[in-house]
N, C-alpha and C positions, 0 to 999 in steps of 0.2 A: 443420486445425480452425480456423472462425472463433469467434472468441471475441462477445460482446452482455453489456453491461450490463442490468442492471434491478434491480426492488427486492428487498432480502432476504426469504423466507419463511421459514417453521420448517425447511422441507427443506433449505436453505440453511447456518440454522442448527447444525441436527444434522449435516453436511457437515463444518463449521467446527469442531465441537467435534472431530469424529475426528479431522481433521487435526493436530490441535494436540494430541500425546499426551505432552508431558513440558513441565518447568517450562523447558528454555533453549528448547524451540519459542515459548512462548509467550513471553517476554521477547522472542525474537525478531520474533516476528509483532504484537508489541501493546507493548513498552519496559513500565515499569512498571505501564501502566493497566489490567490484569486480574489476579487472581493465580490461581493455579493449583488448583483444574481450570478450566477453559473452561468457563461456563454459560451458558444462555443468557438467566438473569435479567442476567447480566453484559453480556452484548451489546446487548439489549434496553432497558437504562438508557443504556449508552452511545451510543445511535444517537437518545436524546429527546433530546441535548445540539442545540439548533436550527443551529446552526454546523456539525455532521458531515452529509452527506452520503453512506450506505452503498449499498453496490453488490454485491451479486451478480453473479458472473463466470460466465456459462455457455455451453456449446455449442449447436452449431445445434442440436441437440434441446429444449433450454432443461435441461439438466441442469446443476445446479453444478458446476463444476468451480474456482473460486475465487472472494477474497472482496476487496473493497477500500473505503477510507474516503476523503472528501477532505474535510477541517476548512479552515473558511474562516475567514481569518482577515483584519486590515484591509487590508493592500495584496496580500498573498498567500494563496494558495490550496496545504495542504499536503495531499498524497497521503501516506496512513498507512494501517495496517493490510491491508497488501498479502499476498498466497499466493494461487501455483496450490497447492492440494492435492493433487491427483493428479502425486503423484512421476514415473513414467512421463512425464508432460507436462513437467519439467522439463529445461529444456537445448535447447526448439525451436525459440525463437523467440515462444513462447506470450507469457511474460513483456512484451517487448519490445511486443508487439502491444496488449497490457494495457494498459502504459502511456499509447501513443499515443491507445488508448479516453479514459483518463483527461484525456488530457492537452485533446482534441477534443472533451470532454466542459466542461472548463474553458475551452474557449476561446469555446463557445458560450453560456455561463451564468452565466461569472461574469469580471467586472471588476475585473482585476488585473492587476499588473504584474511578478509574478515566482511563478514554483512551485517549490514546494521537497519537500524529504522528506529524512530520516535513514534512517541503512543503519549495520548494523552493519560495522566495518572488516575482519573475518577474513569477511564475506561475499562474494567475490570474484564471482562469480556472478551476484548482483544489481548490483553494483556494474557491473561490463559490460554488464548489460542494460539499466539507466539511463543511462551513459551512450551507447551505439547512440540509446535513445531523444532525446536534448541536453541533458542533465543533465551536468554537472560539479560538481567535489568542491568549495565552498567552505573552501580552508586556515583562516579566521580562525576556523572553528566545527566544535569540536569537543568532546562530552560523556563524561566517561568512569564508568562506574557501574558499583559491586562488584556480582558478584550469582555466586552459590553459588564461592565464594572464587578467584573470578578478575573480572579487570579486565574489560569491557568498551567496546570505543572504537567510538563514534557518530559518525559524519560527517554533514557536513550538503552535501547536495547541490542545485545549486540547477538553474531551466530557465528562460531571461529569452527571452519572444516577442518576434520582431521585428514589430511593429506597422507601422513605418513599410511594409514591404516585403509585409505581408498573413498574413506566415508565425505558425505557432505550434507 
């Protein structure tokens, strides 16, 4: 499956919402900034913030099959609110190819010097897929946040282009 960016619609939407069917999905997929259910007045507002830049992940058919954010911020460009939805899809490589989208996406559009993104720490999964993609775990930064009475640890992972050498 090749994966394409492009803009969110309601189908997208309503994709997203399924996907996201309990409160630690959603913690997961979105850290505090939504609360649970997944709506799409909720999505909707957070995509007017002029700084997010949302994306629709979908196949060669143009069907959704996941969803991703990238907040720009002054020197860096953060990749947030990341899901393939389609479980099945998970474990292929899809992930990984996502990324790269993302990352080819930021190289061509925006002017900066580092990308970053959070991952939860028992997400092991993601965590491999980012880094395949050149992402490593910054040690200095890391967040930890109760939520339904367990700890949760946030890492902060970062992706520095080589400019000099053409690469990103």
């Amino acid at each position: 499956m090749t994966l394409q960016l492009g803009s969110p619609d309601t189908e997208c939407y309503r994709k997203l919402i399924s996907w996201v069917s309990t409160p630690d999905e959603l913690m997961q997929f979105a850290g505090a900034g939504f609360h649970f259910p997944l709506t799409e007045t909720q999505l909707r507002s957070s995509i007017e913030d002029q700084t997010i830049i949302p994306f629709k992940v979908s196949d060669s058919t143009g069907s959704p099959v996941g969803y991703a954010e990238i907040h720009i911020r002054e020197q860096s460009a953060f990749l947030c609110r990341i899901i393939l939805g389609d479980q099945e899809s998970r474990g292929k490589g899809y992930g990984t190819q996502l990324i790269r989208l993302l990352l080819d996406y930021v190289s061509d559009n925006i002017n900066c010097t580092l990308v970053e993104l959070n991952v939860y720490e028992f997400n092991k999964a993601a965590i491999r897929c980012y880094e395949k993609a050149g992402f490593s775990v910054n040690p200095a930064i890391k967040t930890v946040r109760e939520f339904n009475g367990r700890s949760w640890t946030s890492l902060r992972m970062q992706y520095q282009p080589d400019h000099q050498n053409g690469n990103y």
